[in-house]
OpenMM code with the backbone's topology and positions (N, CA, C; nanometers):
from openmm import Vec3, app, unit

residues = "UNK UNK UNK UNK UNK UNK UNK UNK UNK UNK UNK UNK UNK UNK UNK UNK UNK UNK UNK UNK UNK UNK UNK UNK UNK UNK UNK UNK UNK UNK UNK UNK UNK UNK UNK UNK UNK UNK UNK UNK UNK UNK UNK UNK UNK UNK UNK UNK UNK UNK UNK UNK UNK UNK UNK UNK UNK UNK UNK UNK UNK UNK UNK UNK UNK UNK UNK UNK UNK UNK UNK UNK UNK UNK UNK UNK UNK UNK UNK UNK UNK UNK UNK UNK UNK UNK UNK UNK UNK UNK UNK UNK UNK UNK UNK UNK UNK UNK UNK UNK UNK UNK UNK UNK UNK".split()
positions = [
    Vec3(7.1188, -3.9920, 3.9751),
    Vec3(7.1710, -4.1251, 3.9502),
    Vec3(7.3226, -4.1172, 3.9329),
    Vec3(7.3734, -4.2348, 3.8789),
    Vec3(7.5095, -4.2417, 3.8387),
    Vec3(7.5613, -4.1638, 3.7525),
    Vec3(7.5018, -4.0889, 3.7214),
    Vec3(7.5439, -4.0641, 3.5564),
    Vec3(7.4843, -4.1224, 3.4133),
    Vec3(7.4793, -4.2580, 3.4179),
    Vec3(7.4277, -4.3112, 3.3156),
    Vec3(7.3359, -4.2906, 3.2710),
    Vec3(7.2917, -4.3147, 3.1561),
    Vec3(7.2249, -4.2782, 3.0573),
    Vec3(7.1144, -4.3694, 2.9792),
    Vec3(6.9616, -4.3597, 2.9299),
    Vec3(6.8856, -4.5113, 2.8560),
    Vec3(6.9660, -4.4251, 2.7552),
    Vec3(6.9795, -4.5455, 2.6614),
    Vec3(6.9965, -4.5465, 2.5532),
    Vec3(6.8558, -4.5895, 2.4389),
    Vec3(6.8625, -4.5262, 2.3221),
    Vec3(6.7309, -4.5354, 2.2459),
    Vec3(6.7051, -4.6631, 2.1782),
    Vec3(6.8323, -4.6797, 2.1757),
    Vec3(6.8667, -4.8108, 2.0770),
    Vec3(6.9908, -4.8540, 2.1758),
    Vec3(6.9063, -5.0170, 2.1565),
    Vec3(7.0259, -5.0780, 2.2796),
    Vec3(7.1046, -5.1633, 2.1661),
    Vec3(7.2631, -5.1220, 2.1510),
    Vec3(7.3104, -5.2271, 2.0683),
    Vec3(7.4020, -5.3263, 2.1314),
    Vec3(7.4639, -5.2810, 2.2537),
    Vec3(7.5381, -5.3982, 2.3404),
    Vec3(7.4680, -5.4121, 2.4552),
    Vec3(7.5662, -5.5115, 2.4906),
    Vec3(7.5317, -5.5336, 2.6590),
    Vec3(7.5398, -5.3996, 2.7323),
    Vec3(7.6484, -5.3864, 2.7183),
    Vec3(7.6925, -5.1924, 2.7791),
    Vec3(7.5774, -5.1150, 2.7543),
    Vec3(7.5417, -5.1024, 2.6522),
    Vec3(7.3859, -4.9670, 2.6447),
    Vec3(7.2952, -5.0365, 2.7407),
    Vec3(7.2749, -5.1934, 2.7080),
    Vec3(7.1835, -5.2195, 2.8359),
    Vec3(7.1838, -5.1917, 2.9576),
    Vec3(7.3094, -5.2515, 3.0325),
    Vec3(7.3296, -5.2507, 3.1515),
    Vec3(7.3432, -5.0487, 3.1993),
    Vec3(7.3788, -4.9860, 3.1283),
    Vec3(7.3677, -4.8556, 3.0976),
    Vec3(7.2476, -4.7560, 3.1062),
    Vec3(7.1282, -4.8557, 3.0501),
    Vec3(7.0136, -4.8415, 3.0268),
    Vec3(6.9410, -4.8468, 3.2058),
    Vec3(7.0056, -4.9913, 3.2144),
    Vec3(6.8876, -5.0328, 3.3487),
    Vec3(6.9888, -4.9313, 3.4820),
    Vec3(7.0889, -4.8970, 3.4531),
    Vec3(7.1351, -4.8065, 3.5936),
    Vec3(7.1002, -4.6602, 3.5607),
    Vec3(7.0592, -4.6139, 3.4596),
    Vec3(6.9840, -4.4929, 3.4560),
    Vec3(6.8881, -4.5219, 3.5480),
    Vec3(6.7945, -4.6583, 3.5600),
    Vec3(6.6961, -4.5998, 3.6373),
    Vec3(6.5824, -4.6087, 3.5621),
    Vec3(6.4538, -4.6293, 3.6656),
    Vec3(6.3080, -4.6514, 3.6120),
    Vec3(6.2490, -4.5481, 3.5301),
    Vec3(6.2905, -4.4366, 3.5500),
    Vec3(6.2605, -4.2748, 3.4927),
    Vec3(6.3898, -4.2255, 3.4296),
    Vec3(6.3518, -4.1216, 3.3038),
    Vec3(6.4225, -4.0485, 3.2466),
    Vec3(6.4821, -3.9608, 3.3383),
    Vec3(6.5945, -3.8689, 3.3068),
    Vec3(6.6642, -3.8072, 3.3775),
    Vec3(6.6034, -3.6543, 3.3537),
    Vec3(6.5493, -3.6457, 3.2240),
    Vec3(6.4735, -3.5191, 3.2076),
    Vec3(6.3162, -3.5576, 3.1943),
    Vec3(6.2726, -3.4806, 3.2473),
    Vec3(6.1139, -3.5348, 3.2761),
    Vec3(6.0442, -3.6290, 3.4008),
    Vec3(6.1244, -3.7148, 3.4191),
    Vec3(6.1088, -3.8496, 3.4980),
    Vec3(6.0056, -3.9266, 3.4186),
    Vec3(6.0120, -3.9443, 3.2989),
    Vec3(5.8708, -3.9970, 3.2054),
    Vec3(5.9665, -4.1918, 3.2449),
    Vec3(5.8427, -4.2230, 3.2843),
    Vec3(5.8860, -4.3641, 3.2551),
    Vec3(5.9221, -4.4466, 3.1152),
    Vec3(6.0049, -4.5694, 3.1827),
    Vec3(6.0926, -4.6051, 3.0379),
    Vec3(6.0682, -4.7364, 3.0568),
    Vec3(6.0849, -4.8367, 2.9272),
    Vec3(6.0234, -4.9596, 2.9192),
    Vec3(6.1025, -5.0279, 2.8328),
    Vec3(6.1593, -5.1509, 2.8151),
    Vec3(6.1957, -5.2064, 2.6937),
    Vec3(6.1395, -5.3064, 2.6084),
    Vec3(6.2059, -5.2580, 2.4799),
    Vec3(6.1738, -5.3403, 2.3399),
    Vec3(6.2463, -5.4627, 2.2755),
    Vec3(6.1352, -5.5691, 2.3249),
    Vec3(6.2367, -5.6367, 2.2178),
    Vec3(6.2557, -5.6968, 2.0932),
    Vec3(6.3203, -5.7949, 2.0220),
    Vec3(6.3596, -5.8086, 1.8529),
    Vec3(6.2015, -5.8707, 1.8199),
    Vec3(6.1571, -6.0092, 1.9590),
    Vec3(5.9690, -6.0201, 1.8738),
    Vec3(5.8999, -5.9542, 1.9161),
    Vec3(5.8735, -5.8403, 1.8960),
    Vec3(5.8036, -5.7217, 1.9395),
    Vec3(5.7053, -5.6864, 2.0621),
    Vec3(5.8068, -5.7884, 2.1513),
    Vec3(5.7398, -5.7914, 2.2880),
    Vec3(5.7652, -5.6443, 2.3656),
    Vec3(5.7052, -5.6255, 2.4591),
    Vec3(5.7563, -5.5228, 2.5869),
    Vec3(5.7651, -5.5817, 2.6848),
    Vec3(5.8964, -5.4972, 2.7900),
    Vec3(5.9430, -5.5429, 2.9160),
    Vec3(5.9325, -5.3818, 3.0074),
    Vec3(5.9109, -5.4431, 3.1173),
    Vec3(5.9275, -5.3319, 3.1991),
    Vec3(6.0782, -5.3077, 3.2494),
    Vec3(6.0970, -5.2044, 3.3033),
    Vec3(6.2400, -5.2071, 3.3875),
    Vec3(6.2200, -5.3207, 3.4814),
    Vec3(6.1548, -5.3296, 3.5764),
    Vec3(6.1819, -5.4291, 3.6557),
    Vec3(6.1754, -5.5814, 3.6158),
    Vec3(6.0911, -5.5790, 3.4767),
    Vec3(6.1364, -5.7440, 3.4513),
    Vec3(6.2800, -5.7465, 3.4069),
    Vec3(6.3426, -5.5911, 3.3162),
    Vec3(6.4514, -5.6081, 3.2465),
    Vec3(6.6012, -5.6404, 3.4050),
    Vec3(6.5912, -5.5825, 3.5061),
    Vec3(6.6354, -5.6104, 3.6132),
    Vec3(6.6241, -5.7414, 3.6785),
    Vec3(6.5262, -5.7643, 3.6896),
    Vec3(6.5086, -5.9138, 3.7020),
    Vec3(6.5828, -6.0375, 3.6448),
    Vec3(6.5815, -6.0239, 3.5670),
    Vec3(6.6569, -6.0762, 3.3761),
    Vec3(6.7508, -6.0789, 3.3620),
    Vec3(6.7967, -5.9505, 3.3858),
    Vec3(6.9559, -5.8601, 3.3327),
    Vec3(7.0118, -6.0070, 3.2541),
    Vec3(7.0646, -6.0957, 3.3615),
    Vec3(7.1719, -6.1504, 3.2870),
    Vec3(7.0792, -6.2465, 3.1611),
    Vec3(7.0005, -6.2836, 3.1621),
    Vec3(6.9426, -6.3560, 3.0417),
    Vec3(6.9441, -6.2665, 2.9658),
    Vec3(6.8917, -6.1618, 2.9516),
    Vec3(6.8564, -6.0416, 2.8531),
    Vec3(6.9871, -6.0207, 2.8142),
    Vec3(7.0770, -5.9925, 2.8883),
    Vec3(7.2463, -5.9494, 2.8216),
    Vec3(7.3017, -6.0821, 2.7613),
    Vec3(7.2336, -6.1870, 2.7876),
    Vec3(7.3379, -6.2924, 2.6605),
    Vec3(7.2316, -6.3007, 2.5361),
    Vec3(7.1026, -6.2573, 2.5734),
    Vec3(7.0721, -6.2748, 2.4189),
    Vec3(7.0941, -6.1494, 2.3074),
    Vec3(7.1253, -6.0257, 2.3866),
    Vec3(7.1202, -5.9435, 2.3305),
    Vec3(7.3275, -5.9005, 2.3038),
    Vec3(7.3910, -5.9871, 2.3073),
    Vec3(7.5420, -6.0264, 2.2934),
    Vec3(7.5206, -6.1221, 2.1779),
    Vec3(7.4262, -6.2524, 2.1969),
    Vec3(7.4535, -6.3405, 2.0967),
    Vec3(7.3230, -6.3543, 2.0266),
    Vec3(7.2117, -6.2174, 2.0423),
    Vec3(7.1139, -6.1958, 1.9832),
    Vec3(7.0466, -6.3815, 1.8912),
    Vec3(6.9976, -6.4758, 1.9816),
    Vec3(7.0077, -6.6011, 1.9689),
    Vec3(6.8362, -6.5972, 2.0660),
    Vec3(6.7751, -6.5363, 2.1135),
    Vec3(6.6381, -6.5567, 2.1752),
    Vec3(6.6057, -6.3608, 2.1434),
    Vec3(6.5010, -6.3987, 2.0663),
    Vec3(6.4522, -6.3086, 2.0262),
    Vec3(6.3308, -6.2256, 2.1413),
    Vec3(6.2833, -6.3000, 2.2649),
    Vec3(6.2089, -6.2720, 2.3469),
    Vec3(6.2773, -6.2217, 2.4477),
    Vec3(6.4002, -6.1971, 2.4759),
    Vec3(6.4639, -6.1616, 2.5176),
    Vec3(6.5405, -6.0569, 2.4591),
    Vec3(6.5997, -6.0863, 2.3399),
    Vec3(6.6868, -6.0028, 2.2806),
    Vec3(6.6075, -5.8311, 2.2906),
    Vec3(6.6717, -5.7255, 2.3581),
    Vec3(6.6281, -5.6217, 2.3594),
    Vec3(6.7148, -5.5426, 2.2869),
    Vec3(6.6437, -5.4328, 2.1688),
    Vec3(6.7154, -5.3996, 2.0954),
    Vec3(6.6709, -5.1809, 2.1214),
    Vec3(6.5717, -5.1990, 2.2365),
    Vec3(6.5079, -5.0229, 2.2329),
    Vec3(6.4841, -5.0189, 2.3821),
    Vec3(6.5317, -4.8700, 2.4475),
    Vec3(6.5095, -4.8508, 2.5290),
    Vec3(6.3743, -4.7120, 2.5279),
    Vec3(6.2433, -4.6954, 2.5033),
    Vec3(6.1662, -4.6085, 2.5172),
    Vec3(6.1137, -4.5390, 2.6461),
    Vec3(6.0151, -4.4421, 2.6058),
    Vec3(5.9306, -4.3647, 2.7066),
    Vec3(5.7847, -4.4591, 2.6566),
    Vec3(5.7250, -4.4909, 2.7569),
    Vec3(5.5324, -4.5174, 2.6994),
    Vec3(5.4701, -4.3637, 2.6941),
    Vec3(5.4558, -4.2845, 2.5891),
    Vec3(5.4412, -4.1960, 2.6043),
    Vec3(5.2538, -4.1904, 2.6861),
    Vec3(5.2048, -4.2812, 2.5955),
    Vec3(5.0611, -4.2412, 2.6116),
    Vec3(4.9758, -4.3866, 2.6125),
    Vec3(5.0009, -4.5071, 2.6219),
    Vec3(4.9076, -4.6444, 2.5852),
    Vec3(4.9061, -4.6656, 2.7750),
    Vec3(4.7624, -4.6608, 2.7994),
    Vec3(4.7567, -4.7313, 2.9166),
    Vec3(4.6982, -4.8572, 2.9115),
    Vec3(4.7046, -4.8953, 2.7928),
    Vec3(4.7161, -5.0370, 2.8109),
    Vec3(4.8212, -5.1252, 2.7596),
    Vec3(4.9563, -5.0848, 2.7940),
    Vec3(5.0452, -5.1317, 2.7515),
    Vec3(5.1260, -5.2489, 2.8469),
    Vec3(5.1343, -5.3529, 2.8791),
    Vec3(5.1924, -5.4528, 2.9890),
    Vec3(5.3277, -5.5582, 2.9324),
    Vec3(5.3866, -5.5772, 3.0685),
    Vec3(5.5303, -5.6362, 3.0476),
    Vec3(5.4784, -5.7748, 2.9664),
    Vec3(5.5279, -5.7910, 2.8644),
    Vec3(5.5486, -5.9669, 2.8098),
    Vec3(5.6168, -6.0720, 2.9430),
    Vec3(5.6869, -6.0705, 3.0478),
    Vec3(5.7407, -6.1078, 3.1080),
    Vec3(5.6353, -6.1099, 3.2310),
    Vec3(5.6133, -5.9935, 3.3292),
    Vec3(5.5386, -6.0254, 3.4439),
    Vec3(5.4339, -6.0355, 3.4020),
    Vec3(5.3629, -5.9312, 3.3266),
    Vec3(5.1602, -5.9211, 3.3294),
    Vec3(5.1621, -5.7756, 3.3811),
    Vec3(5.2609, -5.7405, 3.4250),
    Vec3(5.2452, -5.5449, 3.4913),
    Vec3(5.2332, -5.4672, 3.4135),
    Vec3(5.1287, -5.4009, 3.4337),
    Vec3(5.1039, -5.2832, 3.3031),
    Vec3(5.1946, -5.1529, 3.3719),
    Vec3(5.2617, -5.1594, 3.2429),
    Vec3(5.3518, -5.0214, 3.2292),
    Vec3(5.3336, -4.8999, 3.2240),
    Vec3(5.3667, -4.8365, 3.3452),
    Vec3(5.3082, -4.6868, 3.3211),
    Vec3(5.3222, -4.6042, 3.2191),
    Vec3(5.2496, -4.5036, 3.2014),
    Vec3(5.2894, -4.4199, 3.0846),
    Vec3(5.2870, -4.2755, 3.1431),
    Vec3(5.3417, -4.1944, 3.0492),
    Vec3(5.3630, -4.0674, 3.0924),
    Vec3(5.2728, -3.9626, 3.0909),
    Vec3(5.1715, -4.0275, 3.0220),
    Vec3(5.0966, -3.8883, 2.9913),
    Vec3(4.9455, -3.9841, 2.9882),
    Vec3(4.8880, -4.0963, 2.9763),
    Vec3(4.7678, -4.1455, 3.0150),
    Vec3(4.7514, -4.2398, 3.1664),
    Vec3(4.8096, -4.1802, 3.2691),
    Vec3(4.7838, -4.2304, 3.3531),
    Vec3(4.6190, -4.2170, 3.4627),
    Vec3(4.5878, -4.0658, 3.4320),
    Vec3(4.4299, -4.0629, 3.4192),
    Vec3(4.3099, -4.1522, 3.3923),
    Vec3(4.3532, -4.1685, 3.2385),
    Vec3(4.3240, -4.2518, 3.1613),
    Vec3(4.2924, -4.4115, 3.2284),
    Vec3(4.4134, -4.4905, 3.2688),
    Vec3(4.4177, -4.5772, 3.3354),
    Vec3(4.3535, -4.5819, 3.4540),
    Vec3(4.3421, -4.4871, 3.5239),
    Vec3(4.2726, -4.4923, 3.6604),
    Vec3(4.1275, -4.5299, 3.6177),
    Vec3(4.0411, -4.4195, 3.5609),
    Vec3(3.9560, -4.4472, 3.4894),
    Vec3(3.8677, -4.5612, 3.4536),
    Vec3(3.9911, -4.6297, 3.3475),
    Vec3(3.9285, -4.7593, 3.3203),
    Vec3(3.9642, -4.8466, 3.4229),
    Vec3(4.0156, -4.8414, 3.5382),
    Vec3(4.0237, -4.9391, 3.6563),
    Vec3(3.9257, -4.9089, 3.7610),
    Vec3(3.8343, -4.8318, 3.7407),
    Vec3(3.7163, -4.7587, 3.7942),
    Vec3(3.7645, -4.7310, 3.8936),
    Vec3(3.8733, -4.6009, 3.9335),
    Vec3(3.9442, -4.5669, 4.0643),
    Vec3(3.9264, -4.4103, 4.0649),
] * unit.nanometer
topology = app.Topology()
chain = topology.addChain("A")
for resn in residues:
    res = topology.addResidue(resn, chain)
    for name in ("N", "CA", "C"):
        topology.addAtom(name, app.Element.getBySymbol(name[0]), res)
């Protein structure tokens, strides 16, 4: 990638936008990454891309909390974890088995 970096904790716009040009995967591992936000929703990268600019004014004037993203994570292990925004369940890094499974695949 660019260089850039997720950040763990998103406190500006900059860690965000920072966040989403790292990229769908970590740089060590390639474990997928997902965001958090202030009402304890989850977003995927691609809704947070989608978004960008809504997500960066609430999280500037932290004023929509469904938006406001304040964590950039790994899903380490919930395969049933899905975006608040699309309905796409978010991969995880380590129960993707798991998921197949219960999708009888």
């Amino acid at each position: 990638m660019s260089g850039a970096t997720h950040h763990s904790r998103i406190e500006s716009v900059r860690d965000l936008v920072e966040s989403v040009r790292a990229g769908r995967y970590t740089s060590l591992g390639s474990y997928p990454v997902f965001f958090m936000t202030q009402d304890g929703g989850a977003l995927s990268y691609n809704a947070v891309r989608e978004n960008l600019w809504q997500i960066a004014r609430a999280v500037r004037d932290h004023d929509d909390p469904q938006w406001d993203v304040f964590a950039c994570a790994v899903n380490w292990e919930d395969p049933d974890l899905y975006c608040d925004d699309s309905g796409e369940r978010i991969e995880s890094a380590y129960a993707e088995d798991l998921a197949r499974e219960k999708a009888g695949k």
